[in-house]
Every structure is written in structure tokens, then in C-alpha cells.
C-alpha positions in Angstrom: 78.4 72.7 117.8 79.5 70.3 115.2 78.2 66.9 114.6 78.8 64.5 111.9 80.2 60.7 111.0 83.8 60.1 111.1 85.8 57.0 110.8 88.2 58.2 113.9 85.8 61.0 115.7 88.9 60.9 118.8 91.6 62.7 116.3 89.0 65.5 115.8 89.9 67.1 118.9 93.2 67.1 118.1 92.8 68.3 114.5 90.8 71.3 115.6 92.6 72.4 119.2 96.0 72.2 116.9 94.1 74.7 114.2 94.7 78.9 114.9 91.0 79.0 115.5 89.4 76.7 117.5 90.0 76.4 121.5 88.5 74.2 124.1 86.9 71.3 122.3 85.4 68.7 123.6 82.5 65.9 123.2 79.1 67.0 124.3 77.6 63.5 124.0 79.4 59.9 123.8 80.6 58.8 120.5 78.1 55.7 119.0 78.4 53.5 116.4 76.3 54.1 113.5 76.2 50.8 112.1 74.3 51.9 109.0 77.2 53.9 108.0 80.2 51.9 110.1 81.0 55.0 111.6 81.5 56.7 115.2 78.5 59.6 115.3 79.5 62.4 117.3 79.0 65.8 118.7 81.8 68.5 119.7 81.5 71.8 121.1 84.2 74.1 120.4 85.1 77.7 120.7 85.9 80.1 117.9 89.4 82.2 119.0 90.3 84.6 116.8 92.3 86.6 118.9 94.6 83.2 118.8 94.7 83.3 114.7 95.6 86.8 114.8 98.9 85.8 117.2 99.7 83.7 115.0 100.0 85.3 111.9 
């Protein structure tokens, strides 16, 4: 699971299911505002797939 602040939390996804080694990714909770920091707080649940990476190289 990862979880953090991000100014655009919707291009994670993207950034990781477009990486080698990271398949099915997807929020585990809605995306808030934290308005101390004036970011979206999330948290994603993604797979590790290194038989993917290894295709690929």
C-alpha cells in the first residue's frame, strides 16, 4: 500500500500501471483534501510484477 500527499493523486495510477513493475493499481480509500498541506491525501494498492519487468527488458 502506498499513501502520501500529491498535488494530482489521479496521474498516479497512470504513472505506476505505465511503469515495468507495478500492475493493477487502484485507490483503496477516496482522495481528500488536506487543507493543511493543499494537497489530495491518498491511498493506492498496487501489485508488484516482476515477471512483467523481466518481458520487458
Amino acid at each position: 500500500m502506498l499513501e502520501g500527499l500529491s498535488g494530482s493523486s489521479s496521474a498516479l495510477i497512470g504513472l505506476l500501471e505505465d511503469s515495468d513493475y507495478f500492475s493493477q493499481t487502484r485507490f483503496v480509500s477516496p482522495v481528500v483534501q488536506d487543507s493543511n498541506a493543499g494537497q489530495d491525501m491518498f491511498k493506492l494498492e498496487t501489485h508488484i510484477d516482476s515477471d512483467r519487468a523481466a518481458r520487458s527488458h
